[in-house]
N, C-alpha and C positions, 0 to 999 in steps of 0.2 A: 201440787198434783200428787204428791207422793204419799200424805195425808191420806187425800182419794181412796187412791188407788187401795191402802191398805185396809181402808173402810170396806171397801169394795171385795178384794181378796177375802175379809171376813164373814162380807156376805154369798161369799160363794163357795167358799168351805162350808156353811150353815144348810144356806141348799145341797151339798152332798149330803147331808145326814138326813136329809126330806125325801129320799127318795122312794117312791113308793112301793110296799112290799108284797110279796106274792101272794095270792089266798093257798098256794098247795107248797108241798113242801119241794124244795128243790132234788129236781133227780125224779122226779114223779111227774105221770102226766093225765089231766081228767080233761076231756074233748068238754064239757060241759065250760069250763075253765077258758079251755081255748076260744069257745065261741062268743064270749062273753069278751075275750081281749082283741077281736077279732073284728066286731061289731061293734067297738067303743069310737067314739070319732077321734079324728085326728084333731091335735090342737097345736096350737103353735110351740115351738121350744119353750119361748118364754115362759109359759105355762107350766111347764113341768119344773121349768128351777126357781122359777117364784123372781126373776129378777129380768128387765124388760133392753130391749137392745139400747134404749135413751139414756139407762145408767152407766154405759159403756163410752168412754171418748170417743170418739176418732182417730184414726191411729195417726194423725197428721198432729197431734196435737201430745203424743208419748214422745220419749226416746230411746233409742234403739237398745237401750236395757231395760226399759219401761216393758216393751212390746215386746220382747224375748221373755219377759215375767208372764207377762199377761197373758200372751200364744200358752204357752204351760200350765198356768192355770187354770184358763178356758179346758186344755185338753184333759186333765184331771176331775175337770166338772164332767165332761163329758164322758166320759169313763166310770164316773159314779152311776153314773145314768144309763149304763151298755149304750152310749151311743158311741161308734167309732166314726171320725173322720179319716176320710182315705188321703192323703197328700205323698206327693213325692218328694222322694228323698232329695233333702238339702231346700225346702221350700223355705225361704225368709220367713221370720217369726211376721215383719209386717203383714204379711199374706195372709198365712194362717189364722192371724188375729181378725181380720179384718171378714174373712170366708164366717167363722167361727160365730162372730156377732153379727152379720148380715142374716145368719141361719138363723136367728133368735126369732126370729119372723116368719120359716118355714114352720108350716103346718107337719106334724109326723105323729107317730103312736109312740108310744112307752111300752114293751112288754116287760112288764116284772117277772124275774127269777128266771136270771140268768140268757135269756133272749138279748140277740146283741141289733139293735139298728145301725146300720152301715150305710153312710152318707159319701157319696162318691164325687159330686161337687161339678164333673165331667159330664157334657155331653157328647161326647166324640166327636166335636168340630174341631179342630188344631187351630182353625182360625178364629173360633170365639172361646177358646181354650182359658177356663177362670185362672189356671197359674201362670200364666206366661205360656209364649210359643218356648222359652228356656226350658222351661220344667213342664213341657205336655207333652204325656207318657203317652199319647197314641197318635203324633204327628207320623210318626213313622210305621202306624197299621195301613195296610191295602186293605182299603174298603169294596167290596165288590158293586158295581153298578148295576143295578139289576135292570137300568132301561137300555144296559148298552150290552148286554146280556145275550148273545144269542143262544133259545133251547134248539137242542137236537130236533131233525124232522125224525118222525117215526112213520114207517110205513100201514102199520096197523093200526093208527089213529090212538096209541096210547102214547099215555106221557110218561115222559122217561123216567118216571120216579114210582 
């Protein structure tokens, strides 16, 4: 596996140098530019690093230095690319790795130069919480109920906003 894996590692150092570049110069901004990145479809991850989630193990099938590599250099790939994954702190390399190549299969855009996509991973369920109820950063939000919500009566028939 270790063979692999370093085959693997090379191929994903190769796609950070593939990343695509901006038509304007950075620090500068033309709406024509923007509309253009704007209206481009979304395509899968895979698609942008040239490298498909099937070339990826399993993380049941690494070892826990294996997937502490791998969690790393996924994130490095992802950062060549301005994508950031949001994870909490102290999340296991297995997790990480694992979120990381399940994404390779989300649909997103690319914005060239200097545009950051930020991948939140979260839907603020605590109970279907993708890191663990351990490490899920909003078990502890009060979520307002809005059908349990009672609005102020107004006498004037307006609403109170």
């Amino acid at each position: 596996m270790n063979h692999y894996l370093t085959q693997l590692i090379s191929d994903m150092h190769l796609a950070a140098t593939r990343v695509p570049k901006s038509k304007i110069p950075e620090g500068t901004f033309d709406p024509d530019y923007m509309m253009e990145l704007e209206e481009s479809p979304d395509r899968p991850m895979s698609y942008w690093f040239g490298l498909t989630k099937e070339q990826f193990p399993p993380s049941e099938k690494l070892t826990a230095v294996q997937l502490e590599l791998m969690a790393k250099e996924f994130e490095q790939l992802w950062a060549a690319f301005s994508f950031e994954p949001d994870f909490p702190e102290g999340l296991p390399a297995k997790r990480r790795y694992e979120l990381m190549r399940d994404y390779l299969d989300q649909e997103c855009s690319h914005w060239p130069g200097g545009w950051v996509e930020h991948f939140e991973f979260c839907s603020y369920e605590p109970e279907n919480c993708p890191f663990g109820i351990e490490f899920c950063k909003c078990k502890d939000f009060e979520f307002d109920d809005l059908h349990n919500m009672e609005m102020p009566e107004r006498s004037d028939g307006d609403l109170p906003f």
